[in-house]
N, C-alpha and C positions, 0 to 999 in steps of 0.2 A: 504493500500500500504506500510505503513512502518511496517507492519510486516514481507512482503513479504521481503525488502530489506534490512531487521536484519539477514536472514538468508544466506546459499550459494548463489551466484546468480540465480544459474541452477534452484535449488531446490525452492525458491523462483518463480522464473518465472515458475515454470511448477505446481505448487501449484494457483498461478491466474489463468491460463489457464485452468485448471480443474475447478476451481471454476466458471467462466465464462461457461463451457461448461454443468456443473449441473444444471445454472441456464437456460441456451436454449434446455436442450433435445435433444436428437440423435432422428432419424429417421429409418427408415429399410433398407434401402438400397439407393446409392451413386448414383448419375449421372456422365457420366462419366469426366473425368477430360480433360482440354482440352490437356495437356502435351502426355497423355496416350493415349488419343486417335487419335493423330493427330503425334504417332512415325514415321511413313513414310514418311510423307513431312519435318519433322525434316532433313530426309537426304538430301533433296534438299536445306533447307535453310542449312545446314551443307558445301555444293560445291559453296554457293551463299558470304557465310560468307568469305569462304576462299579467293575467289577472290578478295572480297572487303578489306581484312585483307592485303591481296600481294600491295595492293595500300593505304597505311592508312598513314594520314600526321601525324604529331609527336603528337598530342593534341591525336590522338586513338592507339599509337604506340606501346604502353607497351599489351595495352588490344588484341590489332592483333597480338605481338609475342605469347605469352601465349594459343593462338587461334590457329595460327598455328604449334607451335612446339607439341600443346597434341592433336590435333585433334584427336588423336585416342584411349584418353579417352572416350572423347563423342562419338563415333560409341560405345564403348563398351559396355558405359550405355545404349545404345537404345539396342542395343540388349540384355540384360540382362531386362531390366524391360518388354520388350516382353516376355521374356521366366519363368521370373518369376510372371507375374501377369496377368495370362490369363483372358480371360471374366467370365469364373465362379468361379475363385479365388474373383475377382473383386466385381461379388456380392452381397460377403459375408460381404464384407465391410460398417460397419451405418456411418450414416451423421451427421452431424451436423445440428440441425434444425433452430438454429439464424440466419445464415447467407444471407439465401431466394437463395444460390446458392445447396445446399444439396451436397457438397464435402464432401468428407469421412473425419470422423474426423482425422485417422491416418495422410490424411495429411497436417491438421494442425498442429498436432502434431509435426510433420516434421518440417514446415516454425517454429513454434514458439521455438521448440529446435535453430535452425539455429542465431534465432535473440538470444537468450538469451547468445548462446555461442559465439557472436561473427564470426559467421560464419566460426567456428574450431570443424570442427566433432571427436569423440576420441570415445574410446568403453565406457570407464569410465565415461565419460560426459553421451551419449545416456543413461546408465543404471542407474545412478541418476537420471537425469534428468524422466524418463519411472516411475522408483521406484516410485516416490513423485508425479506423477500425478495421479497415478493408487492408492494410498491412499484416494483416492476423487471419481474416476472415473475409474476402474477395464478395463483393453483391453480386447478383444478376442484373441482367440486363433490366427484367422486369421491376425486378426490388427497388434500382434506382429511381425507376421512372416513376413506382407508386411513394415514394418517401415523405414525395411532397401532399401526399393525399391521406397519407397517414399521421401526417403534423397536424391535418383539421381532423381527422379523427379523434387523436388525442387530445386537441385542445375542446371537443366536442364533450370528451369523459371527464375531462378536469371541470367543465365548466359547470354538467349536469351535477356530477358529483359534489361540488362544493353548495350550489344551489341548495341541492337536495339534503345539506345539512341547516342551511337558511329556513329552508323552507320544507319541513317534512311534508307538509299537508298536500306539495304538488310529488306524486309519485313518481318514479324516474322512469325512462320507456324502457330501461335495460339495466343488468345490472353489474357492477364494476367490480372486478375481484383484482387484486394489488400482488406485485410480484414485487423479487428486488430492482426489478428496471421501471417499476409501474410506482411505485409509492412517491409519493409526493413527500415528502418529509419538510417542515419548516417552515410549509405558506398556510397560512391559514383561508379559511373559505372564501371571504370576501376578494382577497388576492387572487386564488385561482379562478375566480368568477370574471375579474376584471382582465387579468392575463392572458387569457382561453380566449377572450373576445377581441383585445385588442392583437393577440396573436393570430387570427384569425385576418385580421384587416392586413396585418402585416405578408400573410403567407401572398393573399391575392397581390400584392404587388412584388412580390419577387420573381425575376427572370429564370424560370426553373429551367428553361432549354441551355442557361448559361451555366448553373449546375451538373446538369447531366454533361455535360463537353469537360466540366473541370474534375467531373468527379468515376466515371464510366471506365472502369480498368479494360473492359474491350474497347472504347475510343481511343485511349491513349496508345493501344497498341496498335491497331489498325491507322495512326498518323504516323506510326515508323514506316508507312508502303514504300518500299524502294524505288517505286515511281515517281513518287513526291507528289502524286496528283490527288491522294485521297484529303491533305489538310486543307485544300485550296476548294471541295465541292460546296455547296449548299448543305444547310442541316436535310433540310428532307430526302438528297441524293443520298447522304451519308447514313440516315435513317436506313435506306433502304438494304444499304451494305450490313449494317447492325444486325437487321430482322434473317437477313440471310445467315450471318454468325447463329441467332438465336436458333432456328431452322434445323442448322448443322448441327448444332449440339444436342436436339433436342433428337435429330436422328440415332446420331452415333452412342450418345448416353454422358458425353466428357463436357467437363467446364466450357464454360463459353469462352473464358479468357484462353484456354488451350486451344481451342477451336481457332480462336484467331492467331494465335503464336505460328500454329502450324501452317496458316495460312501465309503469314510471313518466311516459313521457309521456303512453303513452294514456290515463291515467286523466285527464289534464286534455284529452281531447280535446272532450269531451262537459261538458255540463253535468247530465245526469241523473243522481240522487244517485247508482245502483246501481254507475255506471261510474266511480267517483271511488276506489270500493279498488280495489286490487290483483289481489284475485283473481276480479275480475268477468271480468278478462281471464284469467288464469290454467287457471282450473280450471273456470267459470261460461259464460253464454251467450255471453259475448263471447269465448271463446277461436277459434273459427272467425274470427271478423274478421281475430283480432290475429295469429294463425298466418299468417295469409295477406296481411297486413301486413309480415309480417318474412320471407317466404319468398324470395329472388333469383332462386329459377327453378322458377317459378308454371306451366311447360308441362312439367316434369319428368314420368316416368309415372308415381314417386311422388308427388309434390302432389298429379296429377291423381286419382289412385287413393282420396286422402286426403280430397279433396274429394266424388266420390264417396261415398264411405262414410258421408258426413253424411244419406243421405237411403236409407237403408234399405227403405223400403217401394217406392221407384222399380225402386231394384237388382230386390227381388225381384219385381213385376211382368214388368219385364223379362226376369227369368232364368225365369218364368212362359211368358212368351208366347215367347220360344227354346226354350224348351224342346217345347212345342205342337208349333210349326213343324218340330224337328229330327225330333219323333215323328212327324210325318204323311209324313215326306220316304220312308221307305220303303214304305209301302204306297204312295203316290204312284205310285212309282218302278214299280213290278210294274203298278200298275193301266194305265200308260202301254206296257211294255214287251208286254201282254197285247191292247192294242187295247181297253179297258173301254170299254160302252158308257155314258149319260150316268148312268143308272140306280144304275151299278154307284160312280161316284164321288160319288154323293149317298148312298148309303146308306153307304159307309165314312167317310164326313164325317160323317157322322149317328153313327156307333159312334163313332168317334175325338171328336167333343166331347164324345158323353156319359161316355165315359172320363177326358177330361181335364176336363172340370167334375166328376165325382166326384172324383179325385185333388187336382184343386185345392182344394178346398171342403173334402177333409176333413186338407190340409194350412195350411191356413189357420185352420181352427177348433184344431188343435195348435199354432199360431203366436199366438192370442189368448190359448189356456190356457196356455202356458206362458211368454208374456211376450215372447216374441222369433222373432225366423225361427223357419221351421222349414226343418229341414234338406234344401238343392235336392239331396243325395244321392238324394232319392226321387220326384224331380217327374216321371219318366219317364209320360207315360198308359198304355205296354205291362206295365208293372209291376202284379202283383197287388195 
């Protein structure tokens, strides 16, 4: 502990936190949290609050103005972490395994920023604070990106929670269970009432696209391109390089920040100018290689499914000429079961191709007009 307290606070406290979280293991994926899950009835305890805030004797008086003059911070937050943390955003997010509640660790991360700072959110703080955890403990891509959704989360529990010591008579829409990263130690309720809120004002003005760049251990690697051409794109270009890392990884089973490491070796594997960026492999013609360079179990049914799918015009052949065969299988079947003489199975082979060369042919010329398959829902030759 007194090494922790020789250094910045921040950095310090988010150096235990990590340490602590090394030593319990993450999990696969989060249960939901009760904040996030339970946004809707928020609005009701939001109309329940107020009433109780319009009649608050002096001992709750500071924490009810504060309540009622920003109430329209907190509608914002609710609708913001709706919009930015959908169910499948959600669970992509790991856990924390010590805890026996499996919250995602991001947002502990969250509460444990909050207590170290003092409950004064800044951009500068989150990214120290982020930096010096991720020396220990590496985020995801995801993680980063929901952090900032998770600070209104938190300031969402601090706020209900202190309220709801003001104010018993308004019930809470959820209920708050306090870890070593979660405990508010030191502020009393009216403070975290007043803090949660104006913290809340404060998150909406911060440039969180300037954090994710400063703080993203796959960004940072992927502006080593030995091309020099990935520091110089657009965020949203670069986004798109990111979601292909996330993709990769989430194929093969390996860190993301591996995923891109690797990525940077390929580029020096070749000498050909095109495979010297980054996203030659990435997002370009060499992603098939490099997919399949970084895959550990290349006989899976998904690899193989994957690989597969690179050659589209085979697939559908195939599912062409299956489909032929399964069609002819029953008249086959009768012509066999009836004694047909030789006559009789030449001229149903005679109907049955010229059915399925029409079928085919004119599913094929809707496969060139419109760019892509056409759909084997219809490849039936008995079909009209």
């Amino acid at each position: 502990m007194a090494d922790y307290e020789e250094r910045d606070p921040l950095a310090g406290a988010a150096e235990e936190v990590a340490d602590r979280h090394h030593l319990t293991g993450l999990l696969g994926k989060s249960v939901p949290l009760p904040a996030w899950a339970h946004l809707e009835e928020m609005k009701t305890w939001l109309r329940q609050a107020r009433q109780a805030a319009a009649k608050a004797d002096k001992r709750a008086g500071a924490a009810a103005e504060w309540l009622l003059d920003n109430d329209y911070q907190i509608q914002r937050a609710i609708l913001q972490i709706r919009e930015d943390l959908p169910e499948e955003f959600y669970a992509k997010l790991p856990a924390i395994s010590g805890d026996g509640l499996g919250r995602p660790r991001v947002h502990q991360l969250a509460h444990a920023l909050l207590q170290a700072s003092h409950l004064q959110v800044s951009l500068n703080g989150a990214v120290l604070f982020v930096e010096q955890y991720q020396k220990t403990m590496p985020l995801s891509i995801a993680e980063t990106w929901a952090f900032p959704t998770m600070l209104r989360i938190v300031c969402l529990e601090l706020l209900i929670g202190g309220f709801s010591h003001l104010f018993p008579e308004v019930e809470p829409p959820f209920e708050i269970v306090e870890t070593p990263d979660t405990a508010m130690v030191g502020f009393d309720d009216t403070e975290c009432v007043a803090r949660a809120i104006a913290n809340l004002g404060v998150i909406a003005t911060i440039q969180w696209n300037d954090f994710f760049d400063r703080t993203s251990q796959v960004e940072a690697i992927l502006r080593r391109d030995p091309a020099g051409v990935y520091p110089h794109m657009d965020f949203d270009t670069r986004d798109r390089y990111r979601h292909a890392v996330e993709q990769l990884a989430d194929q093969s089973g390996l860190p993301e920040w591996d995923v891109a490491e690797r990525a940077l070796r390929q580029c020096h594997s070749s000498d050909e100018a095109p495979s010297g960026h980054v996203g030659f492999w990435l997002i370009d013609i060499g992603r098939p290689a490099f997919a399949d360079a970084i895959d550990p179990r290349p006989w899976t049914p998904g690899s193989i499914l994957r690989r597969a799918l690179r050659y589209p015009g085979l697939l559908y052949a195939a599912a062409l000429l299956l489909a032929g065969l399964a069609g002819f299988a029953l008249p086959a079947a009768y012509l066999v079961s009836t004694g047909a003489t030789a006559g009789s199975w030449l001229l149903a082979s005679l109907i049955h191709d010229a059915r399925f060369r029409a079928r085919s042919g004119h599913l094929l010329r809707l496969a060139v007009l419109r760019g892509r398959p056409a759909s084997l829902a219809f490849v039936s030759p008995h079909s009209d």
